[in-house]
PyMOL CGO cylinders between C-alpha atoms (Angstrom):
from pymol import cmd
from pymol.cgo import CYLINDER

trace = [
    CYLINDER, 58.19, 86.65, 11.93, 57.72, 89.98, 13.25, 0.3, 1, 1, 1, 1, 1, 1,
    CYLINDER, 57.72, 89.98, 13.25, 58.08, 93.26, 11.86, 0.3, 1, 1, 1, 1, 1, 1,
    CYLINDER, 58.08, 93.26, 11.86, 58.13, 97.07, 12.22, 0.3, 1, 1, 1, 1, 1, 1,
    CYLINDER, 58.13, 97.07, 12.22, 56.91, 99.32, 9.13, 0.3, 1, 1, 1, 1, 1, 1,
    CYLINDER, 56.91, 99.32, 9.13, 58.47, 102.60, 8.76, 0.3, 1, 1, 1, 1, 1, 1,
    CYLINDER, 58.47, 102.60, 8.76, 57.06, 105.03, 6.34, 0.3, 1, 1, 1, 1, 1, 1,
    CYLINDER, 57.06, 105.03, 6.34, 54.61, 104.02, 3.49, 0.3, 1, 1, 1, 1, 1, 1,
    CYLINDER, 54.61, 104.02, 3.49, 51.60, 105.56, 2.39, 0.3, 1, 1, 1, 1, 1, 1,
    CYLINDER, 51.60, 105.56, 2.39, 48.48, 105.93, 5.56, 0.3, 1, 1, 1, 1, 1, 1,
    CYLINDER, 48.48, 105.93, 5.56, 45.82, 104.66, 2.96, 0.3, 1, 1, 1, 1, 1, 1,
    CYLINDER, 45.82, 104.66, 2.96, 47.93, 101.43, 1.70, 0.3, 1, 1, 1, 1, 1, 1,
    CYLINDER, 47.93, 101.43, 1.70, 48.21, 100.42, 5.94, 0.3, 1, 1, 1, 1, 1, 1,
    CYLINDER, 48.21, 100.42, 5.94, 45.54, 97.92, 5.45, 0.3, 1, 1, 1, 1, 1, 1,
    CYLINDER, 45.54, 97.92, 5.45, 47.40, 96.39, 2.12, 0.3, 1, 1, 1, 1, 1, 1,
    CYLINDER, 47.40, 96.39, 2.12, 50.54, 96.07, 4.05, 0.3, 1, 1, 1, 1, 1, 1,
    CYLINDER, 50.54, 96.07, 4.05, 49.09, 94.64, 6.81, 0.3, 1, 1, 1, 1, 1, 1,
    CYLINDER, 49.09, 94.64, 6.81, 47.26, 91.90, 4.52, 0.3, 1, 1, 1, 1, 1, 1,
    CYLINDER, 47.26, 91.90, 4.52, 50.42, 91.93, 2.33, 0.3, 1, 1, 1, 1, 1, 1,
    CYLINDER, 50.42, 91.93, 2.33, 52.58, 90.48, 5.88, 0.3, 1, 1, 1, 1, 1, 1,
    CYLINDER, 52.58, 90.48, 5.88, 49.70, 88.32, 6.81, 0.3, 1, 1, 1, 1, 1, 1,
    CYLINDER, 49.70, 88.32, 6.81, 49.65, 86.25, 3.61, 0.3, 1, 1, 1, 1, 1, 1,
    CYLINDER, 49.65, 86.25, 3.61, 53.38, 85.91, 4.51, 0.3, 1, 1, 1, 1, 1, 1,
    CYLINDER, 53.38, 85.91, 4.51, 52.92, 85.04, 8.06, 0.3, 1, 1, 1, 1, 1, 1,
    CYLINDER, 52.92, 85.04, 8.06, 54.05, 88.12, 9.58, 0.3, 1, 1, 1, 1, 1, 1,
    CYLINDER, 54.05, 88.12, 9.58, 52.99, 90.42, 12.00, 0.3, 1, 1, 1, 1, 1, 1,
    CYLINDER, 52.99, 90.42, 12.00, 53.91, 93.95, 11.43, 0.3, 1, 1, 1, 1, 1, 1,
    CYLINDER, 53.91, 93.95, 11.43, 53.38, 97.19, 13.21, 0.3, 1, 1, 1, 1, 1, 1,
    CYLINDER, 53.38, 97.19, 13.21, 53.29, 100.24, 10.87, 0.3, 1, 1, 1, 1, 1, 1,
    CYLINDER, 53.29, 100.24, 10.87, 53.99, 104.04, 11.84, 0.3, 1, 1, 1, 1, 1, 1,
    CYLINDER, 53.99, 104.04, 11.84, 53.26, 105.53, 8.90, 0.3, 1, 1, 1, 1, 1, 1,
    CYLINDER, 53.26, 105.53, 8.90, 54.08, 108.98, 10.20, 0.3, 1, 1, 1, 1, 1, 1,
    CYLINDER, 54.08, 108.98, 10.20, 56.12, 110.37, 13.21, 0.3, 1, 1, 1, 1, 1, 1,
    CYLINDER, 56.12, 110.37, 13.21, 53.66, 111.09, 16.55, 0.3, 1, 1, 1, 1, 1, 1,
    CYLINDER, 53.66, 111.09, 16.55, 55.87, 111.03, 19.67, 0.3, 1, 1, 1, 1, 1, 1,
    CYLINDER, 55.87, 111.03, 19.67, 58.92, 108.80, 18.28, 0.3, 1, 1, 1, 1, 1, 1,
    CYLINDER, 58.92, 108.80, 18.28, 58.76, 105.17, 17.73, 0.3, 1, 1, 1, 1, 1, 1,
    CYLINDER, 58.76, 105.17, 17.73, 57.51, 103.88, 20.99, 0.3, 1, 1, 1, 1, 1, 1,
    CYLINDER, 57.51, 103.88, 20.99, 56.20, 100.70, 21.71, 0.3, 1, 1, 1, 1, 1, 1,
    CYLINDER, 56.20, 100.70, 21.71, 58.50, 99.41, 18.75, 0.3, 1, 1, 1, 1, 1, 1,
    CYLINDER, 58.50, 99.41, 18.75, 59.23, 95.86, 20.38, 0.3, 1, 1, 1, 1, 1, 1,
    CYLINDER, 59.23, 95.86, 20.38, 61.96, 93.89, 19.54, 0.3, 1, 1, 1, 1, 1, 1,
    CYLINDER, 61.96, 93.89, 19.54, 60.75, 92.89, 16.52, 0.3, 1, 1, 1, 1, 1, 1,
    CYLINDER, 60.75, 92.89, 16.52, 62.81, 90.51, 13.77, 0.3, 1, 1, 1, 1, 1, 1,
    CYLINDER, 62.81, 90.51, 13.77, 62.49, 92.74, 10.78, 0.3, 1, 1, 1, 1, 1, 1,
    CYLINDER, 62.49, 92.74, 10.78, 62.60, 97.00, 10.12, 0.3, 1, 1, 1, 1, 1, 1,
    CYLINDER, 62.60, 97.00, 10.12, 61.51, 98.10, 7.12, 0.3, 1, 1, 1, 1, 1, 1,
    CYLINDER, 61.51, 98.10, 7.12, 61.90, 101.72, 6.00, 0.3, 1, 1, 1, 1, 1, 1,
    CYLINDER, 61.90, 101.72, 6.00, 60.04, 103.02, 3.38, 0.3, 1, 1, 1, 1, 1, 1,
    CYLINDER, 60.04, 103.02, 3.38, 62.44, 106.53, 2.74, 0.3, 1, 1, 1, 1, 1, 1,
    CYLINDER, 62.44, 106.53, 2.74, 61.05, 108.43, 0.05, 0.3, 1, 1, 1, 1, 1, 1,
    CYLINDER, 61.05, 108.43, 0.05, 57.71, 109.09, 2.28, 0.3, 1, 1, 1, 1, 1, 1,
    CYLINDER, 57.71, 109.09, 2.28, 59.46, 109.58, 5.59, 0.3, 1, 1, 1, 1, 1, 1,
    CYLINDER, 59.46, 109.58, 5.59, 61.53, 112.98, 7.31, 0.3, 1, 1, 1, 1, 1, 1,
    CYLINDER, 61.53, 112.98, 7.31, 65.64, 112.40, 7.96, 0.3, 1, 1, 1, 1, 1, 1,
    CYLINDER, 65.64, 112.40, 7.96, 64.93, 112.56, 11.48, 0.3, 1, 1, 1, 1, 1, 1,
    CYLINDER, 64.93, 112.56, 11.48, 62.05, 109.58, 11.44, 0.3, 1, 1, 1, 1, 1, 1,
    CYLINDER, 62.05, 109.58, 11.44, 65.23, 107.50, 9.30, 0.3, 1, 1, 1, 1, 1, 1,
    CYLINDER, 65.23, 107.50, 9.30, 67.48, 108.54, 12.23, 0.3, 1, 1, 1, 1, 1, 1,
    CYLINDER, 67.48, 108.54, 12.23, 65.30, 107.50, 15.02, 0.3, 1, 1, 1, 1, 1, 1,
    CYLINDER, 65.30, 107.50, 15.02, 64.50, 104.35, 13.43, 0.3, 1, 1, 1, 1, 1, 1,
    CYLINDER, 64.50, 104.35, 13.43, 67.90, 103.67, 12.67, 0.3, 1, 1, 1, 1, 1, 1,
    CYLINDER, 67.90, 103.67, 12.67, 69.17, 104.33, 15.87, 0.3, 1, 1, 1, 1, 1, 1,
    CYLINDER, 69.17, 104.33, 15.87, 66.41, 102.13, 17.83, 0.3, 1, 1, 1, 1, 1, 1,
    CYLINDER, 66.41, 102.13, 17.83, 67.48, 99.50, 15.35, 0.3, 1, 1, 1, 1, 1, 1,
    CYLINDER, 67.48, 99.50, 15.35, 70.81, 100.00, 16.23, 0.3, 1, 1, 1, 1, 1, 1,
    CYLINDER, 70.81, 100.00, 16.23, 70.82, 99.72, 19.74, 0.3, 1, 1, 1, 1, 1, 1,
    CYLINDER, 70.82, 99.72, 19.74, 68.60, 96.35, 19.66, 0.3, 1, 1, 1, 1, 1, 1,
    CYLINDER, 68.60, 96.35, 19.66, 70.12, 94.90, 16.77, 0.3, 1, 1, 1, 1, 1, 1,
    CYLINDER, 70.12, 94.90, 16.77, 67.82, 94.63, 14.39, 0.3, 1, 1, 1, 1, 1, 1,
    CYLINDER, 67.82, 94.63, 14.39, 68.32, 93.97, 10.93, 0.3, 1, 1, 1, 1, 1, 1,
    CYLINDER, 68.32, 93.97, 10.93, 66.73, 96.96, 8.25, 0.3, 1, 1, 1, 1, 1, 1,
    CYLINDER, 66.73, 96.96, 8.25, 65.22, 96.83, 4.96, 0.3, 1, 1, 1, 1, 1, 1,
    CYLINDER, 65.22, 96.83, 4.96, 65.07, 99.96, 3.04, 0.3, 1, 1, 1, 1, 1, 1,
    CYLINDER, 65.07, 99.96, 3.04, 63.08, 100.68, 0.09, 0.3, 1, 1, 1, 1, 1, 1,
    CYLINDER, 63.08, 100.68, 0.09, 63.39, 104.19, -1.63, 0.3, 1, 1, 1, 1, 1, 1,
    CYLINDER, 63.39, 104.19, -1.63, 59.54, 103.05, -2.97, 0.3, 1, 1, 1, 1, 1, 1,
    CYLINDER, 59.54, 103.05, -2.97, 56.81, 102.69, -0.52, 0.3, 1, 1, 1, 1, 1, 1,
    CYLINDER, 56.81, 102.69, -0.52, 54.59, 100.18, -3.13, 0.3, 1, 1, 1, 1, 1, 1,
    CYLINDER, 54.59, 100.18, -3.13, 52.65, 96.73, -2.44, 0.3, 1, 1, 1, 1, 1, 1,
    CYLINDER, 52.65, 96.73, -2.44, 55.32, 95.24, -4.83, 0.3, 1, 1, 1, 1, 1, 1,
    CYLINDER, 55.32, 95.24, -4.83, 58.39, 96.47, -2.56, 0.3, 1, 1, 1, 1, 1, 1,
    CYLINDER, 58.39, 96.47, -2.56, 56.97, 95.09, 0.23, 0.3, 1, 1, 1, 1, 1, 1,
    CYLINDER, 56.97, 95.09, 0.23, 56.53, 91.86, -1.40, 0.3, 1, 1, 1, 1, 1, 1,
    CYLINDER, 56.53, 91.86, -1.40, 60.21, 91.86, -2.50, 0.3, 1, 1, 1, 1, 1, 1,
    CYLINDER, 60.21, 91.86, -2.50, 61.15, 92.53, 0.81, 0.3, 1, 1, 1, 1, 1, 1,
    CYLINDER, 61.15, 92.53, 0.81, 58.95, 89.75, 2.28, 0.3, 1, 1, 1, 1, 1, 1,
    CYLINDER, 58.95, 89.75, 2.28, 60.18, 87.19, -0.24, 0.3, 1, 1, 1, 1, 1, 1,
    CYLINDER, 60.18, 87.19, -0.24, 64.15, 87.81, 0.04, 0.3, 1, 1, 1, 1, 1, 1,
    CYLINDER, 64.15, 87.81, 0.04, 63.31, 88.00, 4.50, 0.3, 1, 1, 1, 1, 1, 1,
    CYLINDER, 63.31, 88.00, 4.50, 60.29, 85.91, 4.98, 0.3, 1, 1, 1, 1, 1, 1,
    CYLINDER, 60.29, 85.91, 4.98, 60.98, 83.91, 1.95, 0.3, 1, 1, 1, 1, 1, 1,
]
cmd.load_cgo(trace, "trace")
């Protein structure tokens, strides 16, 4: 399973990305917005994290999401553990 990160915290990227591999996932994060969300794939999975991200970062995303159908998880929290919920109610 694939997935895109939105949001989070830039010093838990390397827990996240060991969080997904433990689940068999790979994951692109953008912790931040720099230029957009290029190169965002077609992944199977978006995640936002909202509480650490601007409207306009939630809009984009949503909208890319949108127009290739991709499901979205939000989480208002941008922990390890809401991550893991996430993982075990997509990835199971």
């Amino acid at each position: 399973m694939s997935l895109v990160i939105v949001g989070g915290n830039e010093c838990m990227v390397r827990e996240y990305m060991e969080l997904c591999k433990a689940y068999n996932c790979k994951a692109k994060i953008y912790p931040k917005m720099s230029r957009g969300l290029q190169n965002i794939g077609s992944p199977d999975l978006l995640v936002l994290f909202t509480n650490t991200i601007s409207h306009k970062m939630v809009r984009c995303a949503l909208e890319g999401a949108k127009n290739l159908s991709i499901p979205v998880a939000r989480s208002h929290t941008s922990s390890k553990a809401a991550l893991r919920n996430i993982l075990e109610q997509y990835a199971g």
